[in-house]
C-alpha positions in Angstrom: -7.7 27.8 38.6 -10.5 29.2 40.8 -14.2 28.9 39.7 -14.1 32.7 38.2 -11.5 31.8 36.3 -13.2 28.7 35.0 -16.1 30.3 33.8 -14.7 32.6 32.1 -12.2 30.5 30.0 -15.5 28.3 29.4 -17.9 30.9 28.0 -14.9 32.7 26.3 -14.3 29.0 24.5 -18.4 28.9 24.0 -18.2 32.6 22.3 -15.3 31.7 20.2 -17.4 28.5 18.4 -20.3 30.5 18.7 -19.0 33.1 16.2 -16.9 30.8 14.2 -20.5 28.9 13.5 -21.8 33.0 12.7 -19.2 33.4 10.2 -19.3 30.0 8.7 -23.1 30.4 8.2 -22.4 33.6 6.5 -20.1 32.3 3.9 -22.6 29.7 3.5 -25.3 31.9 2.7 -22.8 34.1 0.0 -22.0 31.1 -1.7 -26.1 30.7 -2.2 -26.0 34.4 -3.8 -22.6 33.8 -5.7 -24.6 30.0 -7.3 -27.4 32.1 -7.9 -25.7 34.9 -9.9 -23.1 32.3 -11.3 -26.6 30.3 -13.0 -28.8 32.8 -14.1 -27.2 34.1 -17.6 -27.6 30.6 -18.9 -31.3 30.1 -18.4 -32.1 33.5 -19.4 -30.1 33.8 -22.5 -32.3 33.7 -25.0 -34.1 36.3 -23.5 -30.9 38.6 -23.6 -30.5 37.8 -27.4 -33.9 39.1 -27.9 -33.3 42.6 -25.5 -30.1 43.4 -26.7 -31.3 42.2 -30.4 -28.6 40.4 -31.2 -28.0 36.4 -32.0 -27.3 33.9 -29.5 -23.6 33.4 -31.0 -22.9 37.3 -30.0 -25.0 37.2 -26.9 -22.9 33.8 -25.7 -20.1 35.9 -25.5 -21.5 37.3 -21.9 -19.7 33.6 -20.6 -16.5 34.8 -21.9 -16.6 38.1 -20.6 -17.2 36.5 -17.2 -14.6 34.4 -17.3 -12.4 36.9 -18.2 -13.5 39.1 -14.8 -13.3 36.5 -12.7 -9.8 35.7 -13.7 -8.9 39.5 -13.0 -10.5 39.2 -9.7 -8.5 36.0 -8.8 -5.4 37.7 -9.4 -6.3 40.5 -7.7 -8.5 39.0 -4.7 -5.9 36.7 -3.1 -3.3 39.7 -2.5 -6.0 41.7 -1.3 -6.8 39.2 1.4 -4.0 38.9 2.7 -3.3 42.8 2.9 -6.8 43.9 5.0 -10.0 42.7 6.6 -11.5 40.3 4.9 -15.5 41.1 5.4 -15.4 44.5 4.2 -13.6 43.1 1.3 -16.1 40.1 0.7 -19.5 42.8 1.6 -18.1 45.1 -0.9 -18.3 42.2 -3.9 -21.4 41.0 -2.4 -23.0 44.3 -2.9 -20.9 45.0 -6.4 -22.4 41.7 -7.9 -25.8 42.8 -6.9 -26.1 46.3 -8.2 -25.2 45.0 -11.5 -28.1 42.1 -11.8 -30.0 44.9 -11.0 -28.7 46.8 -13.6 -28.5 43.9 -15.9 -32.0 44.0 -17.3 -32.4 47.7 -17.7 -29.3 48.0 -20.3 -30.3 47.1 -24.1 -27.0 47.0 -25.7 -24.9 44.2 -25.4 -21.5 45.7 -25.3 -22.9 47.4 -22.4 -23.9 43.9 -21.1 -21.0 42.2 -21.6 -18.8 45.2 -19.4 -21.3 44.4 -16.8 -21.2 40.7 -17.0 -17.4 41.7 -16.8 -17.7 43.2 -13.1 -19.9 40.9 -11.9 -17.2 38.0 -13.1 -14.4 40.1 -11.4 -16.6 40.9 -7.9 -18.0 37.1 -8.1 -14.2 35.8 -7.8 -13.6 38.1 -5.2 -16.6 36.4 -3.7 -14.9 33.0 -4.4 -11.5 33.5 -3.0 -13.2 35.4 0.1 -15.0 32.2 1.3 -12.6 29.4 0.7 -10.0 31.5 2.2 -11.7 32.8 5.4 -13.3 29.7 6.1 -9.8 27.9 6.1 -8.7 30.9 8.6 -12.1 30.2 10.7 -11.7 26.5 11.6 -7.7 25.9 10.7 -6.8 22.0 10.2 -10.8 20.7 11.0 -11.9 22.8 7.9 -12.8 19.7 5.6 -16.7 19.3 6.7 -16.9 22.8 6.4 -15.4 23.3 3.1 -17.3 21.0 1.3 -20.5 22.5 3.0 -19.8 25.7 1.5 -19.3 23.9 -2.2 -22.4 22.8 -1.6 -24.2 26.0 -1.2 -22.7 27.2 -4.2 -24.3 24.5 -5.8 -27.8 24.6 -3.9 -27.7 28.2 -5.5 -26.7 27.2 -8.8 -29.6 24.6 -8.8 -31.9 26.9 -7.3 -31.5 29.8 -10.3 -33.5 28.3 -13.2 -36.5 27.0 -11.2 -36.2 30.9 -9.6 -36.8 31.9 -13.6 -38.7 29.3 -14.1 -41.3 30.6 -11.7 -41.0 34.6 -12.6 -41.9 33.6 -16.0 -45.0 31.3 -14.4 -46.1 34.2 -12.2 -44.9 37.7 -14.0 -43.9 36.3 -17.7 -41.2 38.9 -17.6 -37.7 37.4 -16.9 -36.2 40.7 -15.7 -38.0 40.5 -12.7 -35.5 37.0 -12.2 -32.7 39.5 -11.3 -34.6 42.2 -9.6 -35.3 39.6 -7.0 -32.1 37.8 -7.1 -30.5 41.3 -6.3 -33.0 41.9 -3.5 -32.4 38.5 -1.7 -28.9 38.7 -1.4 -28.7 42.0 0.5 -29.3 40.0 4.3 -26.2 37.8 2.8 -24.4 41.0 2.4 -25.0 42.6 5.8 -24.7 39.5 7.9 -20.9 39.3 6.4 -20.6 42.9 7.2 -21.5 42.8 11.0 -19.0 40.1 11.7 -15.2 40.7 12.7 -12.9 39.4 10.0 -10.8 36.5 10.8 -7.3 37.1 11.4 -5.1 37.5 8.9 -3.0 34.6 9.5 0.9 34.2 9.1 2.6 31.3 8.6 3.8 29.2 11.5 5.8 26.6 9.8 3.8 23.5 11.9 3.9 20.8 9.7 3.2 22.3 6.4 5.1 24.1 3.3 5.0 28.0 3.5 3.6 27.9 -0.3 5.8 25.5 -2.1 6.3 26.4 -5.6 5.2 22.8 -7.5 3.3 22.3 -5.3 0.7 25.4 -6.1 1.4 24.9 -10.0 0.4 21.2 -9.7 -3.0 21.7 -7.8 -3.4 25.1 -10.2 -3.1 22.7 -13.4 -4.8 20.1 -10.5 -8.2 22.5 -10.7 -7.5 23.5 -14.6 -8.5 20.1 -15.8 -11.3 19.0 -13.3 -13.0 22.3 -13.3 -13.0 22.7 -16.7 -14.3 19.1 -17.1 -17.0 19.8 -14.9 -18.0 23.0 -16.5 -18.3 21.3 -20.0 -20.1 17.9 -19.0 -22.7 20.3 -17.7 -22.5 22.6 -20.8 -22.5 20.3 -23.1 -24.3 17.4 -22.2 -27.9 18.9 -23.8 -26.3 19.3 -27.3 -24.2 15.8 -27.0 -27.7 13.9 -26.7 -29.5 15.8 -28.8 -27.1 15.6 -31.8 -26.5 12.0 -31.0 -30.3 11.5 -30.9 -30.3 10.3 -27.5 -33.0 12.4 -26.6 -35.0 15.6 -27.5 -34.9 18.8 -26.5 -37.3 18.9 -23.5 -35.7 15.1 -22.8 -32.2 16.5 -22.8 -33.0 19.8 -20.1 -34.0 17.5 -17.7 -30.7 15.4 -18.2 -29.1 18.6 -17.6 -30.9 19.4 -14.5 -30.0 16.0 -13.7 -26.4 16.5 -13.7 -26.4 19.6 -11.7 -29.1 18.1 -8.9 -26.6 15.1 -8.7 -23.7 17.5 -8.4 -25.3 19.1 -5.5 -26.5 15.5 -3.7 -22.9 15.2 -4.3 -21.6 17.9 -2.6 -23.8 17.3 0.1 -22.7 13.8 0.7 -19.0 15.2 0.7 -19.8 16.9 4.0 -19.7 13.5 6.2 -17.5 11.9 4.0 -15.0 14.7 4.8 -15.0 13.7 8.2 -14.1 10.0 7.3 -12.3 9.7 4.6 -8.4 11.3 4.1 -8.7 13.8 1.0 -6.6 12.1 -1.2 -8.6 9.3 -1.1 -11.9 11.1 -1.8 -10.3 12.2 -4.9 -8.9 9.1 -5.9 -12.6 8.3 -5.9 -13.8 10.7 -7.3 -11.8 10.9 -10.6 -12.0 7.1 -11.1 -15.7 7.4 -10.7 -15.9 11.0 -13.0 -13.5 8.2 -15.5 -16.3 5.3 -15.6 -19.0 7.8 -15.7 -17.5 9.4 -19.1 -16.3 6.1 -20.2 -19.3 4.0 -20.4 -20.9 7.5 -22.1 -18.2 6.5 -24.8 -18.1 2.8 -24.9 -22.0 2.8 -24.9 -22.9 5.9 -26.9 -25.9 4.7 -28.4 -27.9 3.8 -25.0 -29.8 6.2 -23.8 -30.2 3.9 -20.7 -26.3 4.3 -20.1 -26.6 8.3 -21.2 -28.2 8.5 -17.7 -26.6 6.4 -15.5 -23.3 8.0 -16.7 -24.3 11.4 -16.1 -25.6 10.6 -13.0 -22.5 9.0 -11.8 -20.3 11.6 -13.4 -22.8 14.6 -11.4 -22.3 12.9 -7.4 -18.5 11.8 -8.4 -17.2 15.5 -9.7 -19.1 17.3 -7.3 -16.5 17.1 -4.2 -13.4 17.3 -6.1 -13.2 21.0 -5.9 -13.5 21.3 -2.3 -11.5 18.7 -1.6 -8.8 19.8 -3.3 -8.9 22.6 -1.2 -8.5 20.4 2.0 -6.0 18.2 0.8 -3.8 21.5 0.0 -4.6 23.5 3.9 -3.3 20.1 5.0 0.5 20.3 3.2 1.2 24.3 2.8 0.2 27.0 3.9 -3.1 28.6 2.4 -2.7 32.3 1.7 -5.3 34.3 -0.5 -2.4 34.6 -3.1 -2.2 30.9 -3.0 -6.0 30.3 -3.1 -6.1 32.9 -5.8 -3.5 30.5 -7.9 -6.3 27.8 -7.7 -9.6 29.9 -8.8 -6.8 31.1 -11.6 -6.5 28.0 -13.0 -10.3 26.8 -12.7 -10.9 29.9 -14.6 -8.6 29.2 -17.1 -10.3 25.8 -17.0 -13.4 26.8 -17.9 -12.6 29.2 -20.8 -10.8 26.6 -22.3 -11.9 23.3 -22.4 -16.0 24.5 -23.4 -14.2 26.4 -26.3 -11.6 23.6 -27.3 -14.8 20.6 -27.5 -17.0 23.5 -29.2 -13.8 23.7 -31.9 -13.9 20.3 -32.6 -18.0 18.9 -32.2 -19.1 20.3 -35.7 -16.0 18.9 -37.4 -15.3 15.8 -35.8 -18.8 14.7 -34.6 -20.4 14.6 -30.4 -18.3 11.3 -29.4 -15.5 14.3 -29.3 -16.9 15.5 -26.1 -16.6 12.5 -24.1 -13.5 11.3 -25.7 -12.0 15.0 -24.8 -13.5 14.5 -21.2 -12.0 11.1 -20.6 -8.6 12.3 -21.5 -8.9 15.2 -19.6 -10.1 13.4 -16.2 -7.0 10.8 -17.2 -4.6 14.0 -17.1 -5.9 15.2 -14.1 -5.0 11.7 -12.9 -1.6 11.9 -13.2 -1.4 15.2 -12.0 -3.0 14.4 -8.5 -0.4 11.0 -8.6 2.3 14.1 -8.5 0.7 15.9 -6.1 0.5 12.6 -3.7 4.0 11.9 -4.4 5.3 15.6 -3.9 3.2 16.0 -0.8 4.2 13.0 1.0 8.2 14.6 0.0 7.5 18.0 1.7 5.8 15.4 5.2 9.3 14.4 5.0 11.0 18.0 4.9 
């Protein structure tokens, strides 16, 4: 090879990382918008009972309508991915999601609302399924830093949305302005994902892994059912668990919230290095038997509000990196499609309509030990599940 030659090959290597880190920082910075747009209804819900004039128990029905879009837009997203380019696809639900905050505060009726809370669910999963799967196209078999970096946008975002409304209402006192902005910063998002060439779609190749085994996908669906839905009602319900238990008051209880979700973030940050140490399954071995002691001791020791913190803590840092890792763990044995990443967001969606509603059934009735005792048993099904998945996975090494 002559020196020409040389050169070439080396700056055509130096280009090809150069835009892989240009597309990875793009996904990065749409998982910021999707946290942000995924966090601000919460926050701001009382404020939407009062516009719309209606209670909080017909307002809170906006969560169910997103849920419901987003598991439209799982089913649908996936195919689409692997059909056609996958930026135009991903600006297009960038740019949906932000025309309707935009929208959101100038509509008064909350049927309207909760058709729009419906599209942004549906565009926000399309947003979902986009990253995980065109990241795992970008950087292949190495993709484990990188996909829990991009978790941990999502939750930077997520964490980021109440102090954003917390500071409109300091500066403004109007909480519409909250959306107007959040639709304004994510146009750059939009456009930077827009200006870069798509990944290729990729076809299967048969090196080393499954083409999409069957049990596979339905254990790691179920796999993300139970941990994503345990994750979505620790932080949804911790505030009403210590404040019926009398663990803490209102203002006391927020910040324990907060707490969860800032130690969910540290969380996913710290599963960036540890992706490059530690083998998946091991991380979520972890993970669950720390998200188990966590919710345990919040059991054993319900009336210590000493122990109400440490748990949550320790629950927050050891749920955070099951989600992406999950993700790894799977790119590792078969091979990750849209339609087979759409399988998983299906299930976390199914997840988190669920298990919220099924501990809301039963908190009134039974009393607020019912959440944790629901949560431990969930996290000890999701358990066995990943044993499964180890021992399946290990079966189709051997195939």
């Amino acid at each position: 090879m002559d020196v020409t030659q040389s050169r070439k090959l080396v700056k055509g290597r130096f280009g090809a990382g150069r835009e892989a880190i240009s597309k990875t920082v793009s996904y990065y910075a749409s998982f910021i918008v999707l946290g942000l747009a995924t966090a601000v209804i919460g926050p701001t819900l009382p404020w939407l009972a009062e516009h719309t004039q209606s209670r909080l128990s017909e307002v809170s029905y906006l969560f169910t309508a997103n849920s419901f879009g987003y598991l439209l837009g799982s089913l649908l997203g996936g195919r689409l991915y692997d059909r056609t380019s996958g930026h135009p696809l991903m600006t297009t639900a960038l740019l949906t999601t932000l025309a309707m905050l935009a929208l959101f505060p100038l509509i008064p009726l909350l049927w309207a609302l909760i058709l729009v809370i419906l599209v942004i669910g549906f565009s926000s999963a399309f947003i979902d399924v986009g990253g995980n799967t065109l990241l795992m196209r970008v950087h292949g078999s190495s993709v484990g830093p990188f996909m829990s970096g991009l978790h941990f946008f999502f939750g930077l975002g997520a964490l980021l949305s109440p102090v954003i409304v917390a500071q409109v209402l300091r500066v403004w006192g109007q909480v519409q302005w909250t959306y107007w902005i959040l639709a304004l910063v994510g146009i750059p998002a939009a456009l930077t994902v827009l200006r870069l060439p798509s990944p290729e779609i990729q076809a299967f190749s048969g090196e080393g892994k499954a083409p999409g085994d069957s049990l596979f996908v339905l254990l790691m669906s179920f796999f993300f059912f139970l941990h994503v839905g345990a994750e979505l009602s620790f932080g949804g319900w911790i505030y009403t668990y210590a404040v019926r238990r009398g663990l803490a008051n209102e203002a006391a209880a927020a910040y324990l919230t907060s707490l969860f979700w800032g130690t969910f973030t540290l969380g996913r940050l710290l599963g960036v290095p540890l992706a490059t140490l530690l083998k998946p399954r091991f991380i979520l071995i972890c993970d669950l038997a720390g998200c188990m002691l966590g919710v345990g001791v919040l059991l054993l020791f319900s009336s210590s509000p000493f122990v109400l913190w440490a748990g949550t803590i320790l629950a927050g840092i050891s749920i955070a990196t099951i989600f992406p890792t999950s993700f790894t763990f799977s790119e590792r044995h078969i091979h990750m499609s849209g339609r087979v990443t759409s399988f998983f967001l299906i299930g976390a969606s199914l997840g988190t309509m669920f298990l919220p509603w099924f501990i809301g059934q039963l908190f009134e009735r039974t009393g607020p030990w019912v959440t944790m005792g629901i949560l431990l048993l969930d996290l000890l099904a999701a358990l066995v599940v990943l044993l499964f998945l180890l021992r399946h996975a290990a079966r189709l090494k051997r195939t």
